[in-house]
C-alpha positions as YAML, in Angstrom:
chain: A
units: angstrom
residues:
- id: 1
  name: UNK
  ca: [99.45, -31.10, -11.71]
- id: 2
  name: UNK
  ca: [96.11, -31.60, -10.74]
- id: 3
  name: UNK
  ca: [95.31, -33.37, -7.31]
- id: 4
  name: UNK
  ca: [91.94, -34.93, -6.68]
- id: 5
  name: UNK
  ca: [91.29, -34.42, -2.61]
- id: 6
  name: UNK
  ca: [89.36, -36.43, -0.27]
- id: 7
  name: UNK
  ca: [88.05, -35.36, 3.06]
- id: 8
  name: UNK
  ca: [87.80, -38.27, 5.58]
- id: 9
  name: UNK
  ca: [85.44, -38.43, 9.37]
- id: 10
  name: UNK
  ca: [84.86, -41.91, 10.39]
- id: 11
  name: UNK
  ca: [85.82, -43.81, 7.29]
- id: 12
  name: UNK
  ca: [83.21, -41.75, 5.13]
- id: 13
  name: UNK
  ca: [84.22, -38.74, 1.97]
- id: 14
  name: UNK
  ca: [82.65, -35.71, 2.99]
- id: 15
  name: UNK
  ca: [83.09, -32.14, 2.51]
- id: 16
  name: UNK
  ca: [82.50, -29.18, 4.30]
- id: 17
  name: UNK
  ca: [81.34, -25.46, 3.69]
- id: 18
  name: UNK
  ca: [84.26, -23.39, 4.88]
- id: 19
  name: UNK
  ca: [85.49, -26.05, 7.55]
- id: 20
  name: UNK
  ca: [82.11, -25.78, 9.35]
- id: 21
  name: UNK
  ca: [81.68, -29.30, 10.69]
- id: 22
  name: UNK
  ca: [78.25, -28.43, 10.96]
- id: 23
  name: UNK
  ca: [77.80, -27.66, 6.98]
- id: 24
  name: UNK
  ca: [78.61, -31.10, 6.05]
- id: 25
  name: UNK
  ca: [77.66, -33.44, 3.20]
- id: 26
  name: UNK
  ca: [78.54, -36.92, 3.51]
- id: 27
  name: UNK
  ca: [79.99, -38.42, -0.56]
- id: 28
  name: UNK
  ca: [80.52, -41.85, -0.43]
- id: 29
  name: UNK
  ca: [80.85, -44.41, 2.85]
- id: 30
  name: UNK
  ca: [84.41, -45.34, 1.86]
- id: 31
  name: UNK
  ca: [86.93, -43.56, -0.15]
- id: 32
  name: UNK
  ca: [88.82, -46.52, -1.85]
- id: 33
  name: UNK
  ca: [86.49, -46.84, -5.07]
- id: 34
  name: UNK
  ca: [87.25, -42.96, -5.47]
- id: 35
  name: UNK
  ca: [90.79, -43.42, -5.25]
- id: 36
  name: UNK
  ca: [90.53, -45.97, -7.90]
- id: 37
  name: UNK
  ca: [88.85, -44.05, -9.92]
- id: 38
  name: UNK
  ca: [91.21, -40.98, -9.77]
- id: 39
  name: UNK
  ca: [94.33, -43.34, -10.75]
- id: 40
  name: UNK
  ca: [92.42, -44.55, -13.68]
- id: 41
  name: UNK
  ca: [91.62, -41.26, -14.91]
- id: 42
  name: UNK
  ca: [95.27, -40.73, -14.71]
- id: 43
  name: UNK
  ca: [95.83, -38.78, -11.62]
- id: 44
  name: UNK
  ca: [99.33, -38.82, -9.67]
- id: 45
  name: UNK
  ca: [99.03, -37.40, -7.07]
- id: 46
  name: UNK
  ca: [96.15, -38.00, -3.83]
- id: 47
  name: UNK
  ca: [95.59, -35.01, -1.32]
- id: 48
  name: UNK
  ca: [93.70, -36.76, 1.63]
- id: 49
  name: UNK
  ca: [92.41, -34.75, 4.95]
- id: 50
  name: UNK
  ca: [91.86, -36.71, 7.94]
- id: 51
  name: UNK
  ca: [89.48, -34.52, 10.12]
- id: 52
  name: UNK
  ca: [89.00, -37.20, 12.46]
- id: 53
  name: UNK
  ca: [92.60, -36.52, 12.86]
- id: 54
  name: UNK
  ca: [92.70, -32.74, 12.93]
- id: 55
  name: UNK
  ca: [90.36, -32.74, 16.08]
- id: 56
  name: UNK
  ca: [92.06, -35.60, 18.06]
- id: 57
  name: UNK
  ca: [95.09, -36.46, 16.92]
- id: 58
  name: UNK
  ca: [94.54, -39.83, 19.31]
- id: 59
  name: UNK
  ca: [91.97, -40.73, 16.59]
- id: 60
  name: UNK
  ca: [93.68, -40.31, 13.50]
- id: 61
  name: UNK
  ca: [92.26, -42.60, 10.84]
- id: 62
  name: UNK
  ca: [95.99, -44.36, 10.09]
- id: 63
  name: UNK
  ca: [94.31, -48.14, 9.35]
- id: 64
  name: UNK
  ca: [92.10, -46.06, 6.42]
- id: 65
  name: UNK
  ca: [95.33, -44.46, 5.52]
- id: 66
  name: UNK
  ca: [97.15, -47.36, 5.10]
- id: 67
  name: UNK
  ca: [94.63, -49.17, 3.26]
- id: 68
  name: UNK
  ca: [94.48, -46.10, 0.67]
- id: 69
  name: UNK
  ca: [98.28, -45.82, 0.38]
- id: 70
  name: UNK
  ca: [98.71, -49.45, -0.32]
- id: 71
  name: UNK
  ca: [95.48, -49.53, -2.88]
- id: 72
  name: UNK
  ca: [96.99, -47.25, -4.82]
- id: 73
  name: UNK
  ca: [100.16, -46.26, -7.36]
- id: 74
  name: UNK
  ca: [99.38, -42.52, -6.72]
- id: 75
  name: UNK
  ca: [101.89, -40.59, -4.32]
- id: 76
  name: UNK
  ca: [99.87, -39.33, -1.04]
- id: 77
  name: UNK
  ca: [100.03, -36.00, 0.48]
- id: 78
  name: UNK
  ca: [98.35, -35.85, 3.71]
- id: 79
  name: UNK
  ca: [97.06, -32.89, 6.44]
- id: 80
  name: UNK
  ca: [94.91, -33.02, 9.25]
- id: 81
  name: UNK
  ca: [96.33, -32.31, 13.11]
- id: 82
  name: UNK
  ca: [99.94, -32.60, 12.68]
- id: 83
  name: UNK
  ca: [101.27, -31.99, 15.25]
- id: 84
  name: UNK
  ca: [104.40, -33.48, 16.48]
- id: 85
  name: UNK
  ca: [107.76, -35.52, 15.00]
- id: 86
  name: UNK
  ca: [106.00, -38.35, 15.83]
- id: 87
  name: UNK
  ca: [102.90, -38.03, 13.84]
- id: 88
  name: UNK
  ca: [105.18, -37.07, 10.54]
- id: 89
  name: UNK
  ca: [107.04, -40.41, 11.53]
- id: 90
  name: UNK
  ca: [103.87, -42.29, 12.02]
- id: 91
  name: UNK
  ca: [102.23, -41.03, 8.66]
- id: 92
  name: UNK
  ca: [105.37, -41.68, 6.55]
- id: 93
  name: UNK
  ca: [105.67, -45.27, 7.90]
- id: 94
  name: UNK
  ca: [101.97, -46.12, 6.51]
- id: 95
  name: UNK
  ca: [102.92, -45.27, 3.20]
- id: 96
  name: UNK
  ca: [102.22, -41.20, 3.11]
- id: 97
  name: UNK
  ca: [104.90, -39.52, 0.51]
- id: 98
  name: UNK
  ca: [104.14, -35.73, 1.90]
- id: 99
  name: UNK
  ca: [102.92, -34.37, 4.79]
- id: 100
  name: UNK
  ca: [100.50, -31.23, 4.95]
- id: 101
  name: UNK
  ca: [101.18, -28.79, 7.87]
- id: 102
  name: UNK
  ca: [98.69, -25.58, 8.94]
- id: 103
  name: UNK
  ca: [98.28, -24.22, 12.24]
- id: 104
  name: UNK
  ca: [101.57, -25.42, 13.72]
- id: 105
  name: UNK
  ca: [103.62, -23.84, 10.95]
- id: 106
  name: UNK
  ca: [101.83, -20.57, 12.18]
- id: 107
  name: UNK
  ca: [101.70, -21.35, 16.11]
- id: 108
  name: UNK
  ca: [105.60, -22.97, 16.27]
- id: 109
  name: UNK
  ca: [107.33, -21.89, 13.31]
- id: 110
  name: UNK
  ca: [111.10, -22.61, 14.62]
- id: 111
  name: UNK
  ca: [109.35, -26.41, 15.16]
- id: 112
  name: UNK
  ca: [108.11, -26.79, 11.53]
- id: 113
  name: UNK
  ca: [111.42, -24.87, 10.21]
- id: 114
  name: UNK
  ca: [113.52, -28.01, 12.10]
- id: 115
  name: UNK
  ca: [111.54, -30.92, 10.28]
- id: 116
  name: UNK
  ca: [111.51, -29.26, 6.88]
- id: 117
  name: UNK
  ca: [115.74, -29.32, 7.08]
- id: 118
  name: UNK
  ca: [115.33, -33.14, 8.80]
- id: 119
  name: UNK
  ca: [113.00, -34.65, 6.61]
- id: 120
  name: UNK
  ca: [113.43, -32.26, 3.02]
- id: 121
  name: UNK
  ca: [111.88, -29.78, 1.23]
- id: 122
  name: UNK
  ca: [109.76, -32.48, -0.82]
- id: 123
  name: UNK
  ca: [108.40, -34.10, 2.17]
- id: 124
  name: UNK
  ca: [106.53, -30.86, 3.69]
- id: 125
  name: UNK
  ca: [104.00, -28.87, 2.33]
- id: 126
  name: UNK
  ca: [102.39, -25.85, 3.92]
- id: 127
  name: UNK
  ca: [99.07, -25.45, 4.24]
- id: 128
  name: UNK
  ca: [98.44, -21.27, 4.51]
- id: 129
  name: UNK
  ca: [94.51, -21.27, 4.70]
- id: 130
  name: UNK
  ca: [93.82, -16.97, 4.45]
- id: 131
  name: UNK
  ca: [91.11, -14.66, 5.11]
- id: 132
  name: UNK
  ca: [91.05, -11.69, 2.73]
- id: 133
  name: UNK
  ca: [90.82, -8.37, 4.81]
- id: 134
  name: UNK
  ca: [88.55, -5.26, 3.69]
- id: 135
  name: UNK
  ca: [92.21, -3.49, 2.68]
- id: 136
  name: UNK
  ca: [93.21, -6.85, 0.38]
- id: 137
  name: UNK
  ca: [95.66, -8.15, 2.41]
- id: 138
  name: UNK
  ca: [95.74, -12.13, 2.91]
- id: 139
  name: UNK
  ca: [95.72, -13.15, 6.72]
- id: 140
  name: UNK
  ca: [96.80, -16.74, 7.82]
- id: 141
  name: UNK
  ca: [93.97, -18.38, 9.87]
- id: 142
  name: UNK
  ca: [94.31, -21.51, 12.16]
- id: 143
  name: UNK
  ca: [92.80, -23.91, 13.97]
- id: 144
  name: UNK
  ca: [90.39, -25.07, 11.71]
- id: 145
  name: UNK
  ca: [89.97, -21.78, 10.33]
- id: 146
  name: UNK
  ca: [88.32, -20.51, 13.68]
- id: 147
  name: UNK
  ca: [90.68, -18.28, 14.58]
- id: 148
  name: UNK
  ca: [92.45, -15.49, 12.15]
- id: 149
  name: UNK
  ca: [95.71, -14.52, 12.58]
- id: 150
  name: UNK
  ca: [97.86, -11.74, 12.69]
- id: 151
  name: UNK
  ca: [100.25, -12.77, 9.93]
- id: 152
  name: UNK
  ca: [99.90, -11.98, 6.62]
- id: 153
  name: UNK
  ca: [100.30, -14.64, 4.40]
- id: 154
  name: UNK
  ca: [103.86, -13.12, 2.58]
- id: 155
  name: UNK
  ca: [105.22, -12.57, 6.00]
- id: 156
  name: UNK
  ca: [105.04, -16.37, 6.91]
- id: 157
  name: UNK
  ca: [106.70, -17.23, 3.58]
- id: 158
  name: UNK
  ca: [109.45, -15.38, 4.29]
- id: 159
  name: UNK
  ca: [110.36, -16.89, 7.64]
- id: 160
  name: UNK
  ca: [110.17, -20.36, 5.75]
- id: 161
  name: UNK
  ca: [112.16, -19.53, 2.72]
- id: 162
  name: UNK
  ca: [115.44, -19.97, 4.32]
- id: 163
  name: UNK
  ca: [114.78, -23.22, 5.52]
- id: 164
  name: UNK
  ca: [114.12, -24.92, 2.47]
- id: 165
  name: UNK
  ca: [110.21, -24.00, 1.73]
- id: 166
  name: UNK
  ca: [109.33, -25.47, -1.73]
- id: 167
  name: UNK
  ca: [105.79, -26.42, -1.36]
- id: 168
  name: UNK
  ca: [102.86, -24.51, -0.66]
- id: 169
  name: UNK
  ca: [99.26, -25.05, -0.17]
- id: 170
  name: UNK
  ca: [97.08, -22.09, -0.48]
- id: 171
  name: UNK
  ca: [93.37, -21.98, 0.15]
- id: 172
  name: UNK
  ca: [90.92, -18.93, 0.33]
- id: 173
  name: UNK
  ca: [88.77, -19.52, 2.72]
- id: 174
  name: UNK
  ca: [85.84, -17.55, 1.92]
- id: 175
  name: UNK
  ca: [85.43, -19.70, -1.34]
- id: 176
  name: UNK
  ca: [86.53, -23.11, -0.05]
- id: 177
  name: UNK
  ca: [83.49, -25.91, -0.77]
- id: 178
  name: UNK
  ca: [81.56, -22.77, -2.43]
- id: 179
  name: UNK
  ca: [82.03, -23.51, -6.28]
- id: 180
  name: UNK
  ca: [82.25, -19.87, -6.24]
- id: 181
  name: UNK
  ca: [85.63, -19.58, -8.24]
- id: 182
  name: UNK
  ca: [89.34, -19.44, -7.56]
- id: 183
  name: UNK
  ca: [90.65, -16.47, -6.21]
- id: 184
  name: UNK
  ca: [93.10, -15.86, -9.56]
- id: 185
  name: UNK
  ca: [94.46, -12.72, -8.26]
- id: 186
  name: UNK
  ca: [96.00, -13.77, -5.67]
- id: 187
  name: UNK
  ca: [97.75, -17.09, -6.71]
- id: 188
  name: UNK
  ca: [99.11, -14.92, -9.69]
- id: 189
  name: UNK
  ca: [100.22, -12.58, -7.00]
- id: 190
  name: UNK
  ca: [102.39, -15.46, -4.80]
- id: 191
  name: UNK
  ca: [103.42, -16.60, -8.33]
- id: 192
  name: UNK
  ca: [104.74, -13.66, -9.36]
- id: 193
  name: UNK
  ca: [106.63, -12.77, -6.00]
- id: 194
  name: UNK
  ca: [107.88, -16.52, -5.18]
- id: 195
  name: UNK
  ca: [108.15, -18.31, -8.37]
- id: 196
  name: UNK
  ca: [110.00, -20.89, -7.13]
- id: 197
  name: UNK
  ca: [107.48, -22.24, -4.69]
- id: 198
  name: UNK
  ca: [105.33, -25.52, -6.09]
- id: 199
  name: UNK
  ca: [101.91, -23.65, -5.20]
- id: 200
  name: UNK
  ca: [98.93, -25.60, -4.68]
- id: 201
  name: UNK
  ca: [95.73, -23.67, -5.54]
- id: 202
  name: UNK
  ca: [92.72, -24.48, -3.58]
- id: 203
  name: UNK
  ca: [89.29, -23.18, -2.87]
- id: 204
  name: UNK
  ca: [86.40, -22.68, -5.05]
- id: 205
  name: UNK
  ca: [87.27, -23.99, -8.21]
- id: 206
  name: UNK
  ca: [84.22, -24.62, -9.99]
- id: 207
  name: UNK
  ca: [84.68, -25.10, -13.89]
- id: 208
  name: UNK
  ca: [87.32, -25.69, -16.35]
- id: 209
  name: UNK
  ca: [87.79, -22.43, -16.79]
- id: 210
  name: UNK
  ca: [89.40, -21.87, -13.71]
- id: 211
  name: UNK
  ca: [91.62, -24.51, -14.35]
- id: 212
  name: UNK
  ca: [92.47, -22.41, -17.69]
- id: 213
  name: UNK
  ca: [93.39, -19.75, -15.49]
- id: 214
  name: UNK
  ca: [95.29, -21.02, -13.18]
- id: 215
  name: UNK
  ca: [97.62, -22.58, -15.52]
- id: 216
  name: UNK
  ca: [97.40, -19.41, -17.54]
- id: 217
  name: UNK
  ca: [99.11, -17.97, -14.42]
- id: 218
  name: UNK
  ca: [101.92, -20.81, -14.05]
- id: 219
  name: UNK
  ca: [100.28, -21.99, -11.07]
- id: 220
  name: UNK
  ca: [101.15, -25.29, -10.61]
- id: 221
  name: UNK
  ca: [98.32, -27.69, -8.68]
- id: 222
  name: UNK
  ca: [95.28, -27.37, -8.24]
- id: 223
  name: UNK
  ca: [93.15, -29.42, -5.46]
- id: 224
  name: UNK
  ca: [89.99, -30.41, -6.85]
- id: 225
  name: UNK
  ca: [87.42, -31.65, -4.21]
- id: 226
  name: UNK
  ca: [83.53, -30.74, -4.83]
- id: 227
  name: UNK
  ca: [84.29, -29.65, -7.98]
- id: 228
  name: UNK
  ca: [84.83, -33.70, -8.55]
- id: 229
  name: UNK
  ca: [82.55, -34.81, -6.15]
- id: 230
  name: UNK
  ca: [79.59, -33.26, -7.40]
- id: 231
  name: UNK
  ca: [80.10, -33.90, -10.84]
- id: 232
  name: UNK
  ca: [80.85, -30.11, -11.83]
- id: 233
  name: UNK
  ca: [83.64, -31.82, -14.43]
- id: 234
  name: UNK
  ca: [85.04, -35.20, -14.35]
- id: 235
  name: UNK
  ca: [89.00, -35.47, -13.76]
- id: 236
  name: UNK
  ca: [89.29, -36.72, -17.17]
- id: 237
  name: UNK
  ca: [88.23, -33.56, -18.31]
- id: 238
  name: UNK
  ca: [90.13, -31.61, -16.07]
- id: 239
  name: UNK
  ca: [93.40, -33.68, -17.01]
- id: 240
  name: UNK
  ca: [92.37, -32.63, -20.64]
- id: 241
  name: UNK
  ca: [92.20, -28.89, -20.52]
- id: 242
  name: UNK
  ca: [95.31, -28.98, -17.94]
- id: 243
  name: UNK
  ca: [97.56, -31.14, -20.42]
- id: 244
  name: UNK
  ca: [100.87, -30.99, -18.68]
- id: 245
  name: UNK
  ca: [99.17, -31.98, -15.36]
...
């Protein structure tokens, strides 16, 4: 499927170069006309970030939320600071259908294990944001991408697989809110060694050609922020060329 994505601070869509708050363009001074438009263009799915949330988890944007979740028919997956049972709990009860997890699933993994058995596979996605090293291998980076791990990104599937792992988020960093291209080779790579994990390309996609190849690879989502934003294609056309989406 493909997933239109909006990044929320304050109520406003933004984006950000490589999750440097201070590369940021501001889009649009409330999201809900956006997420109106994505449901008429026949989207089903809404990927929302609250970075309000991911830096103070005291300020997470939940009366936004709310108003998105009940605006629209489209199932919501959200990310952005999760960091505790309660938060999950809070974010289902305003209407969110998935939750997005990063730098806890790295930081407490036996934590993140526990709530995808409690609240199922479906409910949990993992958000694996990676750094490509000089030798190829994908590293798993948290806290807001500052800080680089030293798990690779296959190791940190496998401690999940056991415990139910069916959704994964995967973004390259160095390309993220570049329009520089997906990284192909390595979502045909986690396709080819975990094909039955829902993976989530993100990061870079700039034209409908990289749609074409990602589906030519089986991937199965794509999250399509600038790309949208900016006007590179319209989702329309991106539902077109991606016709099982």
């Amino acid at each position: 499927m493909l997933i239109p994505a909006l990044d929320l601070i304050d109520g406003n869509v933004i984006r950000l170069q490589q999750g440097d708050f201070a590369r940021q363009t501001t889009y649009a001074d409330s999201p809900l006309p956006l997420v109106e438009a994505y449901q008429q263009a026949g989207a089903t799915w809404l990927h929302l970030v609250d970075l309000d949330g991911a830096r103070d988890p005291a300020k997470r944007q939940l009366q936004l939320i709310e108003q998105i979740t009940a605006s629209t028919s489209m199932a919501v997956q959200i990310g952005g600071g999760i960091r505790s049972r309660d938060d999950l709990e809070q974010l289902f009860d305003h209407g969110v259908q998935r939750v997005v997890i990063g730098s806890l699933a790295v930081r407490e993994p036996q934590l993140v294990q526990a709530w995808l058995q409690e609240f199922g596979s479906d409910a949990i996605v993992l958000a694996l944001d990676v750094n490509i090293a000089d030798d190829g291998q994908a590293y798993v980076a948290t806290h807001g991408w500052l800080e680089t791990s030293d798990q690779t990104l296959e190791a940190l599937i496998e401690n999940y697989l056991a415990f139910g792992l069916r959704h994964v988020l995967c973004t390259d960093i160095s390309r993220d809110g570049m329009l520089s291209g997906a990284n192909i080779g390595l979502y045909k790579q986690l396709k080819t060694r975990y094909p039955q994990l829902v993976l989530q390309a993100s990061g870079g996609i700039a034209t409908l050609d990289d749609l074409r190849q990602l589906q030519a690879i089986n991937c199965d989502a794509a999250i399509l922020g600038k790309s949208l934003l900016t006007g590179a294609f319209t989702l329309e056309e991106a539902l077109q060329c991606w016709p099982d989406a």
